[in-house]
C-alpha positions as CSV (number, residue, x, y, z in Angstrom):
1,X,18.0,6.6,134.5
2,X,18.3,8.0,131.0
3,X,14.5,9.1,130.4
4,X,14.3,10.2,134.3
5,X,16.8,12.6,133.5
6,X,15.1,13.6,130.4
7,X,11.7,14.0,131.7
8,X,13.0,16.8,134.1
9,X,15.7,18.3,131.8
10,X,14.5,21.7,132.4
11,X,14.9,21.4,136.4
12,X,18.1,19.7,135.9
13,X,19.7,22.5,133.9
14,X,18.3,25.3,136.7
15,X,19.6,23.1,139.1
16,X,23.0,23.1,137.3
17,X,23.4,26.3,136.8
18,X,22.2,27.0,140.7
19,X,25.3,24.1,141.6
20,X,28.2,25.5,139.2
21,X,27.8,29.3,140.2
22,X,27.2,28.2,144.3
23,X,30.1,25.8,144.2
24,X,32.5,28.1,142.5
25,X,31.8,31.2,145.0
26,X,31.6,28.2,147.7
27,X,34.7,28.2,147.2
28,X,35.9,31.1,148.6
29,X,33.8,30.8,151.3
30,X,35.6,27.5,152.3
31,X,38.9,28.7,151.9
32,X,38.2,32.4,153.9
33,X,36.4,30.1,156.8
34,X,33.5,32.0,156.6
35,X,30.9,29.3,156.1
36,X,28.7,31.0,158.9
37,X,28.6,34.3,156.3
38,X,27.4,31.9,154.0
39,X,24.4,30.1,156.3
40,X,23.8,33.7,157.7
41,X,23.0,34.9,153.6
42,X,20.8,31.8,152.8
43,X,19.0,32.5,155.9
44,X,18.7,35.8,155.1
45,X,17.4,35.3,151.4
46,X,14.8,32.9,153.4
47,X,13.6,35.5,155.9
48,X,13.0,37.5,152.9
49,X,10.9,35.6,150.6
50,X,8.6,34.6,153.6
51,X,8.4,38.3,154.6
52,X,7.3,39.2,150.6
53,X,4.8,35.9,151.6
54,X,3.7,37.5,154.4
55,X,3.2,40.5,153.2
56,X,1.9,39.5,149.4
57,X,-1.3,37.4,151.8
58,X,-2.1,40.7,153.5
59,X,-2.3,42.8,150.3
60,X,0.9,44.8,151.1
61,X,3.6,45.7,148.8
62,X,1.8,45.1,145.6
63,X,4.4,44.0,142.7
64,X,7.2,44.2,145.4
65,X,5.9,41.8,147.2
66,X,4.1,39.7,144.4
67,X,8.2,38.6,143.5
68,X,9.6,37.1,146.7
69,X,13.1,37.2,144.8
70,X,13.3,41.5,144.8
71,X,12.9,41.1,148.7
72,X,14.8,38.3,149.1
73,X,17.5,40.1,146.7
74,X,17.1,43.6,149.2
75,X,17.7,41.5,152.4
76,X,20.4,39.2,151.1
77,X,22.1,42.3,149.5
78,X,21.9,44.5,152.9
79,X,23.6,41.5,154.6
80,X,26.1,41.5,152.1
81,X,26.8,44.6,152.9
82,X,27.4,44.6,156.5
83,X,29.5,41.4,156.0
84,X,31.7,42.8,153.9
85,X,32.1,45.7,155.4
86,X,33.2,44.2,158.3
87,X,30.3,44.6,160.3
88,X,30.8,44.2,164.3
89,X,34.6,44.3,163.6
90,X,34.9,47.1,165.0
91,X,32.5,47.0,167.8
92,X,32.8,45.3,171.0
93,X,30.8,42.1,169.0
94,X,33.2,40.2,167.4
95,X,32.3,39.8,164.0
96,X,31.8,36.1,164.2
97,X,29.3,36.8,167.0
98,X,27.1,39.4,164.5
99,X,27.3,36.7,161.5
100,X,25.6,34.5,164.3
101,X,23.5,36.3,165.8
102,X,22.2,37.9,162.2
103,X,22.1,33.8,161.3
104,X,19.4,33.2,164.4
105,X,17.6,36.3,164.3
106,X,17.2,35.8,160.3
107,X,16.0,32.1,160.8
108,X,13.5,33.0,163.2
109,X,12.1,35.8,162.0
110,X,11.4,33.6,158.8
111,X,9.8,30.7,160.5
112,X,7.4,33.2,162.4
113,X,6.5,35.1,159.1
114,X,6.1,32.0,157.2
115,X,3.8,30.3,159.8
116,X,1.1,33.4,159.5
117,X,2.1,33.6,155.4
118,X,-1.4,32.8,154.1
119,X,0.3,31.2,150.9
120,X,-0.6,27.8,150.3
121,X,2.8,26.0,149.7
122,X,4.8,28.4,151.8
123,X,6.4,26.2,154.5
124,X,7.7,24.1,151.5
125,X,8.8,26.8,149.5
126,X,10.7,28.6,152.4
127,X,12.6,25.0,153.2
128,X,13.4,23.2,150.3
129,X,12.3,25.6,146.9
130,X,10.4,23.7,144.3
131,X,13.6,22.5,142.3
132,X,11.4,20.1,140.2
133,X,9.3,23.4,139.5
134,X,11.9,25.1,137.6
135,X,11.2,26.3,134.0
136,X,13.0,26.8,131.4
137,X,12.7,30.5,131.5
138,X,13.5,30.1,135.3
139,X,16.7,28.6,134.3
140,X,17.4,31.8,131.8
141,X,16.6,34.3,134.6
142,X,19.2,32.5,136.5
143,X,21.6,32.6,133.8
144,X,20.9,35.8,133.7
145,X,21.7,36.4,137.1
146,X,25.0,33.4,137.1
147,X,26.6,34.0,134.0
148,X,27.6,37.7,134.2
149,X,29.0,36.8,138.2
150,X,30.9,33.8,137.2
151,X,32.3,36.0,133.9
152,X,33.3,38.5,136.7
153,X,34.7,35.9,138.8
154,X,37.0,34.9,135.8
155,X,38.5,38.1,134.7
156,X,38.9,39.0,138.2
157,X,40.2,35.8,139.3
158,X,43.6,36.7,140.3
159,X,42.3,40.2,142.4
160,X,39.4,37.9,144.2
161,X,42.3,35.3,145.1
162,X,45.0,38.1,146.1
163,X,42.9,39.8,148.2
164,X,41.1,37.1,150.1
165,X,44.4,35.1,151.0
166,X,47.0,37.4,150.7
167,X,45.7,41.0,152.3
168,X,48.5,42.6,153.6
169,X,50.4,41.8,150.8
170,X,47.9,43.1,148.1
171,X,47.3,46.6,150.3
172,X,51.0,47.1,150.0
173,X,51.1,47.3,145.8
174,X,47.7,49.2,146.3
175,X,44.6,47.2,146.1
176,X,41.6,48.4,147.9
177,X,41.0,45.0,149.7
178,X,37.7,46.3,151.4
179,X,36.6,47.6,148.0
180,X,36.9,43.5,146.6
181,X,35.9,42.3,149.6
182,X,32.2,43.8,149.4
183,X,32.4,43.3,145.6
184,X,33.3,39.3,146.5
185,X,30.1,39.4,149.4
186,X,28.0,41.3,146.8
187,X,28.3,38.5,144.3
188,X,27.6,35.9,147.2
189,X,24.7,37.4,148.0
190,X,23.4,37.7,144.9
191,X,23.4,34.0,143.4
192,X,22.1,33.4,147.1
193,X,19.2,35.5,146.7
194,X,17.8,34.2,143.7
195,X,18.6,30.5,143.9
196,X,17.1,30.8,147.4
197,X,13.4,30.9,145.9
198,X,14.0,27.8,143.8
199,X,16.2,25.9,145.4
200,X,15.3,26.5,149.6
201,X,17.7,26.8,152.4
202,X,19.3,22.7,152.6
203,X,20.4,22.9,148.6
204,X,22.1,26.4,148.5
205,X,24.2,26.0,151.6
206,X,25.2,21.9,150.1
207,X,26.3,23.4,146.8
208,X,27.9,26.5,148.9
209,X,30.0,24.3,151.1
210,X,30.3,20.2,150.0
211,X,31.3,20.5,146.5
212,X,34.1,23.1,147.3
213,X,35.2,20.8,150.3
214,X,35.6,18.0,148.1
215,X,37.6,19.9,145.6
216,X,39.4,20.7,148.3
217,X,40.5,17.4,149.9
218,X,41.3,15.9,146.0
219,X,43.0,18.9,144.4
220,X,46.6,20.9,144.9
221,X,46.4,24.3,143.6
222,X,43.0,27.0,143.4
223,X,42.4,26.1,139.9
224,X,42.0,22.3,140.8
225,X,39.2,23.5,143.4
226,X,37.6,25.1,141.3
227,X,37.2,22.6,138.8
228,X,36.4,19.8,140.9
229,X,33.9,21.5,143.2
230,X,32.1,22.3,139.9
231,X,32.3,18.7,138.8
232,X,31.2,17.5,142.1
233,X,27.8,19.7,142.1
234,X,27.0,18.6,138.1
235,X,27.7,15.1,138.9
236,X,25.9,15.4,142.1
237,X,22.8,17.0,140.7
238,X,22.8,14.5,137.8
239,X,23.0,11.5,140.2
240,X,20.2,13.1,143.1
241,X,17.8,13.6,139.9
242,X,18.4,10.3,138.9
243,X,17.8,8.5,141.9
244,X,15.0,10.8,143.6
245,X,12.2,10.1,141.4
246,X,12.2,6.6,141.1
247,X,12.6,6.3,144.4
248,X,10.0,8.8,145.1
249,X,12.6,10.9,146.9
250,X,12.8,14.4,147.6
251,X,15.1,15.9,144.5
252,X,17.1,18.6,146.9
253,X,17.9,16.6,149.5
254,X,18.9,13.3,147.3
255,X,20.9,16.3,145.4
256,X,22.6,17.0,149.1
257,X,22.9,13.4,149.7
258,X,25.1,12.4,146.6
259,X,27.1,15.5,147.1
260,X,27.9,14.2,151.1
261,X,28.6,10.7,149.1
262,X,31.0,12.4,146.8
263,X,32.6,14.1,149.8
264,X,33.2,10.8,151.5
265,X,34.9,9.2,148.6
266,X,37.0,12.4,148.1
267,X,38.0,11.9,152.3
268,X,39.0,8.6,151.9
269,X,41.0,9.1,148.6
270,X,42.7,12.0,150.5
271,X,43.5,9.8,153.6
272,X,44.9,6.6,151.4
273,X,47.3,10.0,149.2
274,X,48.7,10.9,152.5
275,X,49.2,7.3,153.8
């Protein structure tokens, strides 16, 4: 297990880094119940690496469209931007309607473009990313992009925390809750974007959503969370790297597998706590 590990270190630690910053903004998505915003981002971030696909086979775009992440980065960000600034709320959509709608719309348009992309590994890319690709200076680009959000999400913990589950509250001793609100679905969408184009669709929305459930059925207070849905996507990544290649298993969805495992164990501990 050991030398599997060590043979694919370098797609490990980009996977790591793509699980710890994911899981620790999954984490307000699980808590706010907006695990649709989340899927509708990812799908998003899809629609626009295969439109950059598209576009890159017909010669159109140049070096815009030569990096799938800069469009998938535009798309996911202009997303962002509507969530967060309540888009449909105050239509006659409601707003969980538009996150769905934007989720179908998004996911088709990206099969459609990625069936005429004239790319050759497209139709993987656009599913499941190339996790085993990942280089090392892959993994520094997403440092790049991780460590600076994560450092934000620290100093700002308690404002990202008041704001999200206590609103009223924080616009009565002034904070501009809309104002941390698109800051908090800014930073979502930008992890989203460029761990889309390495780690596909499945992977993203796992480390979005089961490592911050499981933190949530084991722990007691936000910081607990936090720390054990981080845990929960290292230890899963280790273990689905692990057991995917001698197995001859797809990495990202043995990676989603263990995390479901961890999920389970972390149910049934909650269930025998409460008994």
């Amino acid at each position: 297990m050991l030398s599997t590990i060590l043979l694919f270190r370098e797609a490990l630690y980009g996977a790591l880094v793509i699980g710890i910053a994911c899981s620790v903004l999954g984490a307000y998505v699980v808590l706010r119940r907006i695990v649709f915003v989340g899927a509708a981002l990812a799908q998003l971030s899809s629609a626009g690496i295969a439109l950059a696909l598209f576009l890159g086979g017909l010669g159109i775009g140049g070096e815009f469209t030569h990096h799938p992440v800069v469009m998938a980065l535009v798309v996911t960000l202009a997303g962002a931007l509507f969530f967060g600034a309540g888009g449909g709320a105050r239509a006659s959509v409601p707003p969980d309607a538009a996150i769905g709608v934007t989720y179908a719309v998004a996911a088709a348009a990206g099969i459609l473009l990625i069936a005429k992309a004239k790319t050759g590994e497209a139709h993987d890319i656009f599913l499941q990313g190339n996790i085993l690709g990942i280089t090392r200076s892959d993994t520094l680009v997403l440092l790049a992009v991780c460590l600076p959000v994560l450092v934000v999400h620290a100093l700002f913990y308690k404002e990202f925390l008041f704001v999200s589950f206590d609103r009223e509250t924080a616009r009565t001793l002034g904070y501009k809750v809309n104002r941390w609100n698109l800051f908090l679905y800014l930073t979502l969408g930008l992890v989203i974007s460029y761990s889309m184009q390495y780690a596909g669709v499945m992977l993203v929305f796992n480390y979005l959503v089961i490592p911050p459930v499981t933190g949530l059925l084991l722990a007691r207070s936000m910081r607990g969370i936090f720390t054990i849905a981080v845990a929960s996507a290292v230890v899963a990544s280790v273990a689905g790297f692990a057991l995917s290649i001698p197995f001859d298993l797809p990495s990202g969805p043995a990676i989603i597998a263990a995390s479901g495992a961890l999920a389970l164990v972390a149910a049934g501990a909650a269930r025998l706590r409460t008994n």
